[in-house]
N, C-alpha and C positions, 0 to 999 in steps of 0.2 A: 057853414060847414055842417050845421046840427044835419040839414035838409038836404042837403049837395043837389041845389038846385043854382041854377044857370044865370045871371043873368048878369046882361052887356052893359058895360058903364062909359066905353068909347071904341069905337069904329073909324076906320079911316084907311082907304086902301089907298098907296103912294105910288100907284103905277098911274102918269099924269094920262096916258091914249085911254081915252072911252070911247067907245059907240052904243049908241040907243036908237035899236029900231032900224038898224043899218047906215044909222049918222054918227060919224066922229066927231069927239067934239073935246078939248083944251080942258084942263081943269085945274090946270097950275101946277105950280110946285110948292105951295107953302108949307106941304106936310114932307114931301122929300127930304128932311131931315133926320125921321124917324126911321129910315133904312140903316143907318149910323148909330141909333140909343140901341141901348141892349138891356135897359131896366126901367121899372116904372114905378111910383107910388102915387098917392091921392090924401085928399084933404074932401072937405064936405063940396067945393069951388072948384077945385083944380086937380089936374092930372100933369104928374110930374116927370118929364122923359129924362134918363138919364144918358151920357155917351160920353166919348173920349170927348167929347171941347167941352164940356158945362151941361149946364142943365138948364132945362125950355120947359117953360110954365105954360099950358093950356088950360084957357076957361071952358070948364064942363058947357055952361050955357050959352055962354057966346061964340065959343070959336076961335078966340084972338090968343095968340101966340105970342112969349115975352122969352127972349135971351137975357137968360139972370148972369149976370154981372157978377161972376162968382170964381175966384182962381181955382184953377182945378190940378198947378203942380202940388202944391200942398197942401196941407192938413184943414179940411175946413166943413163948419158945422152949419145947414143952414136952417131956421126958425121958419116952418110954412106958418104959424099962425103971426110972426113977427113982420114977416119978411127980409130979415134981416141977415147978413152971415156973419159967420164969427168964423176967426182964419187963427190957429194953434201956429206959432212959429216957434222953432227949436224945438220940436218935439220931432221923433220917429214911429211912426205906428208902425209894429209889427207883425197886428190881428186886428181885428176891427169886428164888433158885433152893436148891430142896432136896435 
C-alpha cells in the first residue's frame, strides 16, 4: 500500500471453452467452483476461497485444490498455520470482526 503498486498473486479464468489460434480446446472445470466464493485470503502457501458450502484451499505453487472439512452452519474458527478448526457451539455471534 506504501507504493500502490500492482502485483498478481493468482489468476484463474473459469470460463471452461478456449480457443488458440482458432482451436477450441477443454480445460475443465476444477476452478468452476470459484464463480460461487465471494471472499478470499492467503498464507505464504495458499490462497483461501471463501463461499456458501466451505472453504477450498489452493496451493499457490502447485495448483491442487483441497475441500476443507469445515461446518459452515456454525460458529467456527479455522487455524491456516494449524490446519485445524475449531467449531464455538452455544454461542450466537452478532458481529463478527477479524
Amino acid at each position: 500500500m506504501d507504493t500502490f503498486e500492482e502485483k498478481t498473486i493468482f489468476e484463474q479464468i473459469t470460463d471452461s471453452r478456449r480457443s488458440l489460434l482458432g482451436i477450441d480446446y477443454e480445460t475443465g472445470d476444477k476452478w468452476q467452483f470459484l464463480d460461487f466464493h465471494y471472499a478470499f485470503f492467503l498464507n505464504d502457501e495458499s490462497i483461501f476461497f471463501l463461499g456458501n458450502d466451505g472453504l477450498t484451499q489452493a496451493n499457490r505453487f502447485t495448483g491442487k485444490t483441497v475441500k476443507l472439512d469445515i461446518p459452515v452452519k456454525v460458529l467456527t474458527r479455522y487455524s491456516v498455520s494449524e490446519g485445524e478448526a475449531y467449531t464455538y457451539e452455544d454461542i450466537v455471534a452478532y458481529d463478527f470482526c477479524g
